[in-house]
N, C-alpha and C positions, 0 to 999 in steps of 0.2 A: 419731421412733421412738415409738412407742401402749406404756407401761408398763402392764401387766397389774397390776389389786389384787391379785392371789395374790399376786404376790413380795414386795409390801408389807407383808403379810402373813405370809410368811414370814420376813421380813425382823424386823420386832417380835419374832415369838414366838423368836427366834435370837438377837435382844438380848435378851431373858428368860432367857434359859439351860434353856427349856423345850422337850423333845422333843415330835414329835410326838404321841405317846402321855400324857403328862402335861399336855399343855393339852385334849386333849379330854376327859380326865377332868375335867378343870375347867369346859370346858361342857355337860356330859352331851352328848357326842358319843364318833364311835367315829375310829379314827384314822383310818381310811381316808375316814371325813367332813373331818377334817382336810387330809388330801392331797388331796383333790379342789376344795378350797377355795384351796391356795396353788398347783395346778395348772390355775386356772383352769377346772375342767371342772365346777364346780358354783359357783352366785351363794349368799354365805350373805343371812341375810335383815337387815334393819336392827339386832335384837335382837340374833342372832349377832355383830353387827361390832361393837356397840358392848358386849359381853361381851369378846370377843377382845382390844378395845383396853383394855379393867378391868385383865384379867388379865396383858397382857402391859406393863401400865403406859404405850402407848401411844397413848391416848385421843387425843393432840393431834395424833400423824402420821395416823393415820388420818381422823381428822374432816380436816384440814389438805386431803388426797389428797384426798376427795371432793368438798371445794371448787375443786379443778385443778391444785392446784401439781403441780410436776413431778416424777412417781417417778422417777427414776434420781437426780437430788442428793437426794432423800428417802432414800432407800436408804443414797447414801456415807455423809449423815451419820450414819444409824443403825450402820453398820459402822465407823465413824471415818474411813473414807476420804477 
């Protein structure tokens, strides 16, 4: 099963206790840039990711994902599951 970056994505900024509307204020984005990002229907760009991961203090899962480990136990751990 192919894990989508959005959910990873989504996933971090959900351990930040950050809405959608309050993390894009934080990278001069609008929210609907946000949703589009953990919905998969827009790629953000290298700058974006690695702002996303600053902000949502998870710089290591996301660089980690792009290397290939596996989103779904990426995820549990981020949820504690």
């Amino acid at each position: 099963m192919e894990m989508k970056f959005g959910a990873i994505m989504r996933a971090c900024r959900e351990k930040a206790g950050l809405t959608q509307e309050q993390l894009a204020d934080k990278l001069n984005r609008t929210q609907a840039c946000v949703s589009k990002y953990e919905k998969d229907h827009k790629i953000p760009d290298m700058h974006t990711m690695m702002n996303w991961a600053e902000v949502t203090g998870a710089r290591e899962v996301i660089v980690t994902f792009l290397y290939g480990m596996d989103g779904i136990g990426m995820i549990q751990r981020l949820i504690g599951g």
